[in-house]
ZALO-650580 format. One record per residue (C-alpha): residue number from 1; residue in three letters; chain; x, y, z. Coordinates in Angstrom, 3 decimals. Layout:
BEGIN
PT  nr rest kette       xx       yy       zz
PT NUM  ALA     A        X        Y        Z
...
***
This chain:
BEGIN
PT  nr rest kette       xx       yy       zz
PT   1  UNK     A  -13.533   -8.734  -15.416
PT   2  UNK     A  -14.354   -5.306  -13.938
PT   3  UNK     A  -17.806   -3.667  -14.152
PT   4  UNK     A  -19.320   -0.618  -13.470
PT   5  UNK     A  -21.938   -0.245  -10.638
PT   6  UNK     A  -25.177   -0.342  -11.825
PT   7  UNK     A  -26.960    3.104  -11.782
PT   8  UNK     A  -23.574    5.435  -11.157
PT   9  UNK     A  -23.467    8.423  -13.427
PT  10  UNK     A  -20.253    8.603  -14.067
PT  11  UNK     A  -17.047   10.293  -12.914
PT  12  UNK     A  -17.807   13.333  -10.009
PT  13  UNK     A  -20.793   13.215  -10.477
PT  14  UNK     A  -23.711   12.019   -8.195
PT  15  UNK     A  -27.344   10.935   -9.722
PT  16  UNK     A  -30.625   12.880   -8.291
PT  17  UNK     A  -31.406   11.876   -4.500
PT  18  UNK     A  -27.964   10.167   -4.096
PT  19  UNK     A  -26.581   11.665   -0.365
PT  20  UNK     A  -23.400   13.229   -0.538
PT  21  UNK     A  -21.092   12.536    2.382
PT  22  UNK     A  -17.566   14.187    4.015
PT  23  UNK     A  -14.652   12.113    3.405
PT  24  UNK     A  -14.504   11.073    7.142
PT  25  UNK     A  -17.712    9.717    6.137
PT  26  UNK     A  -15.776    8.112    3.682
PT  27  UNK     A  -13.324    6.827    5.129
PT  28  UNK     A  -14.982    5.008    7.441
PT  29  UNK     A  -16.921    2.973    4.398
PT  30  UNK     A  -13.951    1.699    2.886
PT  31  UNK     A  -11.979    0.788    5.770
PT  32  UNK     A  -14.142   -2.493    6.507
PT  33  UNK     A  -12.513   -3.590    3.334
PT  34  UNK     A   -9.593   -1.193    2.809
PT  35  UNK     A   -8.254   -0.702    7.081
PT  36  UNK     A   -5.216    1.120    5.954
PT  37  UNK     A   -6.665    3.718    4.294
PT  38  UNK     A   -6.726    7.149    5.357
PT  39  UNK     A   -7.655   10.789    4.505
PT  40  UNK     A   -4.582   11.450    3.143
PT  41  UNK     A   -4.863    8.926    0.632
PT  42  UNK     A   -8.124    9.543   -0.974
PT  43  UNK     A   -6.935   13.446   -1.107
PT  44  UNK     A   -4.154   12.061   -2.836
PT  45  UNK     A   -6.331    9.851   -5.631
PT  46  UNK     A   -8.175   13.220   -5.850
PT  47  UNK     A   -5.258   15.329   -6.417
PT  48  UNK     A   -4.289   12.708   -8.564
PT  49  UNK     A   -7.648   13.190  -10.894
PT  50  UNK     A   -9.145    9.703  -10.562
PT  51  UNK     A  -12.187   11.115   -8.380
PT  52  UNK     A  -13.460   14.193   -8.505
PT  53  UNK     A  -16.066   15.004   -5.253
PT  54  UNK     A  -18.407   17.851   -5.259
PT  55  UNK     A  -17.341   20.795   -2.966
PT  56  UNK     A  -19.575   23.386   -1.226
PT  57  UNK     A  -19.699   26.980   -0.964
PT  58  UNK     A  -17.165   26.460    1.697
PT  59  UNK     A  -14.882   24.552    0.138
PT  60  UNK     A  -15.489   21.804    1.799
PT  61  UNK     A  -15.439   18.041   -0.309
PT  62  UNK     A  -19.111   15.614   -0.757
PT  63  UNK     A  -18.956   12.493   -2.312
PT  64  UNK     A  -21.375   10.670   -3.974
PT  65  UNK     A  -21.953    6.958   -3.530
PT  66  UNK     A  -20.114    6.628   -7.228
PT  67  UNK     A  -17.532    8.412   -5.758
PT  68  UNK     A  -17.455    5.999   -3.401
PT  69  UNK     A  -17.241    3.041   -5.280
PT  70  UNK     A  -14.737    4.661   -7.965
PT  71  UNK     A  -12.496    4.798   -4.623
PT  72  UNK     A  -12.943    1.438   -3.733
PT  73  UNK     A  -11.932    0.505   -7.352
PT  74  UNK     A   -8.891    1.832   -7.263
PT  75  UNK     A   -7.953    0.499   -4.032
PT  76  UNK     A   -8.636   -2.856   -5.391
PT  77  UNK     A   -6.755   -2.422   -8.039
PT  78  UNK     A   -3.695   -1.418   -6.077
PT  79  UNK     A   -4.485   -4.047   -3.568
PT  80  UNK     A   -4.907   -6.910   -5.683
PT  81  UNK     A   -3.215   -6.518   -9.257
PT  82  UNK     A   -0.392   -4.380   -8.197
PT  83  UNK     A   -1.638   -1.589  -10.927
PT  84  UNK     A    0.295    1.698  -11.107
PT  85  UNK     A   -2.330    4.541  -10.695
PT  86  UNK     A   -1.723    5.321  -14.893
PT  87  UNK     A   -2.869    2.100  -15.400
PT  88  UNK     A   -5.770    2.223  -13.064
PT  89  UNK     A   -6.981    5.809  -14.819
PT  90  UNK     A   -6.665    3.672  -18.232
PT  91  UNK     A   -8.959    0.889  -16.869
PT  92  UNK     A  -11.356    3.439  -15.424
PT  93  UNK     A  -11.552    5.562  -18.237
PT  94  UNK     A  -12.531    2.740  -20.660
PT  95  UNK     A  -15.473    1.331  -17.678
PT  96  UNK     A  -16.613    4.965  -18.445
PT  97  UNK     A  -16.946    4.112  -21.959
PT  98  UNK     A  -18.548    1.187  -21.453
PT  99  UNK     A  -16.115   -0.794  -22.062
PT 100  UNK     A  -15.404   -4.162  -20.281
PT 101  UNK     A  -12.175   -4.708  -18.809
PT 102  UNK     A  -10.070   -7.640  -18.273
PT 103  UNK     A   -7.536   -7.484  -15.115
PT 104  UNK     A   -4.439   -9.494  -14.807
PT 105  UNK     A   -4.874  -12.656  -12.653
PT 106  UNK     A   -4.949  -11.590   -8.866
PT 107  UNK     A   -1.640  -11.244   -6.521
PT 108  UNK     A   -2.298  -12.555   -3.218
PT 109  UNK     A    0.043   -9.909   -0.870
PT 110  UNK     A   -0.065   -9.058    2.853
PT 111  UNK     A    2.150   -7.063    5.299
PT 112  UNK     A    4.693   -8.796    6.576
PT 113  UNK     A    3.769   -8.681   10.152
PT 114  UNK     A   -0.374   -9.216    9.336
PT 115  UNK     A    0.836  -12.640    7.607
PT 116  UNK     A   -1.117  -16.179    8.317
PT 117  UNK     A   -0.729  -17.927   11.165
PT 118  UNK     A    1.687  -21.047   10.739
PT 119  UNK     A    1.149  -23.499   13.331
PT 120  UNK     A    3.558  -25.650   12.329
PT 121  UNK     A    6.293  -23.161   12.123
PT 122  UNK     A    5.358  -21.092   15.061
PT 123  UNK     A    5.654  -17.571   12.591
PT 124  UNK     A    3.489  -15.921    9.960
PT 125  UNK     A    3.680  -16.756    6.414
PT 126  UNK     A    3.065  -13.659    3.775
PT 127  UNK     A    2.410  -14.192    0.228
PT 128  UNK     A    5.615  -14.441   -2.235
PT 129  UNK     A    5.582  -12.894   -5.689
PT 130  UNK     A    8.214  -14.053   -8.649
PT 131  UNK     A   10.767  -12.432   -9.837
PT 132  UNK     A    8.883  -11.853  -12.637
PT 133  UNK     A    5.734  -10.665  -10.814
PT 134  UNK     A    7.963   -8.404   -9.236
PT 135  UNK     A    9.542   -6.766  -11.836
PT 136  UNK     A    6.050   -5.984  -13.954
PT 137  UNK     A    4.601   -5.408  -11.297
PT 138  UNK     A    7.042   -2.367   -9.684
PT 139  UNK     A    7.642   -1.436  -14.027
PT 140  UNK     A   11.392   -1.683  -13.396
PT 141  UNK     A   13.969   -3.459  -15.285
PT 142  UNK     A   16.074   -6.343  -14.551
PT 143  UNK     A   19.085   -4.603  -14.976
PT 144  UNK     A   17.565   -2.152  -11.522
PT 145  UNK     A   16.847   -5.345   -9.422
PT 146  UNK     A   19.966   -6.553   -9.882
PT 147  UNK     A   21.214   -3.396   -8.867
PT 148  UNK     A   19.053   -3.301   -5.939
PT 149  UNK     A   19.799   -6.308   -4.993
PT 150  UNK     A   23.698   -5.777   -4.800
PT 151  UNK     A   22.768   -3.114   -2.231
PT 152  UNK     A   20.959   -5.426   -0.406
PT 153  UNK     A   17.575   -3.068   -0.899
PT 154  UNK     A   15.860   -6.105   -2.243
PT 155  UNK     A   16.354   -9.949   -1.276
PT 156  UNK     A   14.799  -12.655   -2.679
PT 157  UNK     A   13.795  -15.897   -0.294
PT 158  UNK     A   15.347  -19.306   -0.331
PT 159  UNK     A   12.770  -20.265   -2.863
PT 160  UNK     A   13.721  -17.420   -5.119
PT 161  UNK     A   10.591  -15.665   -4.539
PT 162  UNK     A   10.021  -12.028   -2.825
PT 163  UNK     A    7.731  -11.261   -0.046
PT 164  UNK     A    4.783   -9.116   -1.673
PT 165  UNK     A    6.082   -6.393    0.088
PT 166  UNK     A    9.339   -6.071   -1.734
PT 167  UNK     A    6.964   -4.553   -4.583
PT 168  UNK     A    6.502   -1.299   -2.453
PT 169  UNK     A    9.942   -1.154   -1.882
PT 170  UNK     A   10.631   -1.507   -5.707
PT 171  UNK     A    8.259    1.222   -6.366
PT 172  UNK     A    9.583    3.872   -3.770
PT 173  UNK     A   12.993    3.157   -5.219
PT 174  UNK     A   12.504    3.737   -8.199
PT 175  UNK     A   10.441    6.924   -7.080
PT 176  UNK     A   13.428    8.030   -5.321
PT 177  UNK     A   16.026    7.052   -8.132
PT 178  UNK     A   13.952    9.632  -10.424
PT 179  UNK     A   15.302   12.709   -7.699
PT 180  UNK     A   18.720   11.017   -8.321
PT 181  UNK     A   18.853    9.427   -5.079
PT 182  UNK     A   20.982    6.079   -6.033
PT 183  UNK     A   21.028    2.882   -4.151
PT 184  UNK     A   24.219    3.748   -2.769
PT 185  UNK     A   22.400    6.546   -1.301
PT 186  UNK     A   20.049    4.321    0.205
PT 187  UNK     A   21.954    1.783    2.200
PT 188  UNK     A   21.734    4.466    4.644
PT 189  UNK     A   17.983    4.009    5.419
PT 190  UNK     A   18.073   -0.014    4.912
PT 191  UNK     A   20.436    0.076    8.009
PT 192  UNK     A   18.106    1.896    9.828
PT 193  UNK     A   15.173   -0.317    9.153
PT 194  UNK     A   17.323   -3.270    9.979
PT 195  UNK     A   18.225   -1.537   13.370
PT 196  UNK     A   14.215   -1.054   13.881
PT 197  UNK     A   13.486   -4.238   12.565
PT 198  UNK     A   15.863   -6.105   15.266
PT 199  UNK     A   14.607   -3.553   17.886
PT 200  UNK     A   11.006   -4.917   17.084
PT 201  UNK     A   12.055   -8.698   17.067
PT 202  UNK     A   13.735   -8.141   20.462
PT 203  UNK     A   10.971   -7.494   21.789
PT 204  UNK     A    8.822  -10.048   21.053
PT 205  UNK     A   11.110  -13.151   21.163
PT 206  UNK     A    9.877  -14.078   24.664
PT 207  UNK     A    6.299  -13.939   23.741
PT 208  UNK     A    7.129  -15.708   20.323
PT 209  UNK     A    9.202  -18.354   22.778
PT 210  UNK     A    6.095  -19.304   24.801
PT 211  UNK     A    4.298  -22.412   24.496
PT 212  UNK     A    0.473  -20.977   24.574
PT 213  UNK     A   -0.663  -20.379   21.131
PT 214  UNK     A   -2.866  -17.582   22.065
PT 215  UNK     A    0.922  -15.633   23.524
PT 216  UNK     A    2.516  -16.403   19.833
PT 217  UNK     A   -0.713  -14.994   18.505
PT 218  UNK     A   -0.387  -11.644   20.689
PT 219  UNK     A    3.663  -11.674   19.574
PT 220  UNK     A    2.921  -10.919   16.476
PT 221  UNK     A   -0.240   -8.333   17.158
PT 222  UNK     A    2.567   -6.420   18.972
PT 223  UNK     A    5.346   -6.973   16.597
PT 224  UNK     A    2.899   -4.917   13.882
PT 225  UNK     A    2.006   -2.202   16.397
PT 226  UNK     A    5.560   -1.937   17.404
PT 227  UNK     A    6.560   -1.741   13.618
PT 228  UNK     A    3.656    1.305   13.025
PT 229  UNK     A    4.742    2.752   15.938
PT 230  UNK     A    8.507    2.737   14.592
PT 231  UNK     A    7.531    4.270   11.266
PT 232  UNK     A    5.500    6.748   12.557
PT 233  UNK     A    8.352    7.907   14.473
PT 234  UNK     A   10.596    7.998   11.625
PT 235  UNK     A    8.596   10.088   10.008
PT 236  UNK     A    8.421   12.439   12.161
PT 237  UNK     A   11.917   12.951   12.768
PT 238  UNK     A   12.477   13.471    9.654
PT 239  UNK     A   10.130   16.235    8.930
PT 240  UNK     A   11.278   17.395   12.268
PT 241  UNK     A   14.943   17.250   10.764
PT 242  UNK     A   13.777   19.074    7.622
PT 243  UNK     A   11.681   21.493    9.514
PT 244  UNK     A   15.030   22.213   11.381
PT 245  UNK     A   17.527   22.523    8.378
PT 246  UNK     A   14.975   24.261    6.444
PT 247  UNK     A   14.338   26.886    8.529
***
């Protein structure tokens, strides 16, 4: 169940004596529990309507400590119970009434390369969702994962289950399907990842070889930076490509 903090006043607003703060201020609150959160995300709940900070004369944005907490809602939300931001505005909206609100049951999920250490099979472990799970979770139909799947987009795990992050790929999919970019489309960018993906694993085989624990450990500390670094790079060539062609 989901409550309210005691003594916010609401939505945007901030109470008398409260201290406003800048979003790097911000930031930096939520990232003890939320790490990969940045600017750009809490500009995007905001452009999104589900907070609403002060801004001065200058334009510049102040958030109250119930703007705070409002953020760290949401990101909880996402985090844990896989809600879609519609949802989330739903859930918030009837807090603000004073309503109480019941969540669905948590979803334990973690990156891929941030999973638990498995000492008895020498490689992290991440959290598996259902089919089921998966498909309320990403609001697709069966009919689209099956789909997906024949594209090999999506692959479920001996067990039948899904790593939690095949929800984010379910999402952007569908995301993408909506600018009538099909699957077909996509096999394209799957390649790649499996290209970066084997790039990344290269890497740290040695290091995921060796008999000290503490080397293992620091494999798979790389393997993540390696993987950030290797998205962040992708991304940039491709605005770089757009830039170019756009031009």
């Amino acid at each position: 169940m989901l409550r309210t903090p005691t003594g916010g006043t609401g939505h945007g607003a901030a109470a008398a004596g409260d201290r406003l703060v800048s979003i790097g201020t911000v930031l930096n609150q939520l990232r003890d529990e939320f790490p990969e959160v940045t600017i750009s995300k809490i500009r995007f709940l905001e452009a999104e309507g589900l907070v609403e900070p002060r801004r001065t004369a200058s334009g510049y944005r102040k958030f109250s400590p119930q703007d705070v907490e409002r953020l760290a809602q949401i990101l909880r939300m996402q985090r844990d119970h896989y809600l879609p931001l519609k949802v989330i505005r739903e859930h918030l909206d009837a807090l603000a009434r004073g309503e109480q609100v019941r969540l669905p049951a948590p979803t334990p999920q973690r990156d891929l390369l941030d999973g638990a250490w498995d000492p008895e099979g020498d490689r992290p472990t991440a959290a598996r969702v259902g089919r089921a799970e998966l498909l309320a979770a990403a609001e697709v139909t069966e009919a689209e994962l099956v789909e997906w799947e024949s594209y090999g987009l999506l692959t479920a795990g001996p067990e039948g289950g899904y790593d939690a992050e095949a929800v984010t790929v379910a999402r952007l999919v569908a995301d993408l399907g909506r600018f009538g970019l099909e699957p077909r489309h996509l096999r394209a960018v799957k390649a790649a990842a499996d290209r970066e993906a084997g790039l990344v694993e290269q890497m740290v085989a040695p290091l995921r070889r060796h008999r000290n624990p503490q080397t293992r450990a620091h494999a798979e500390a790389t393997a993540k930076e390696l993987a950030g670094l290797s998205v962040r790079l992708h991304a940039a060539l491709v605005q770089t490509a757009l830039g170019l062609r756009l031009q």
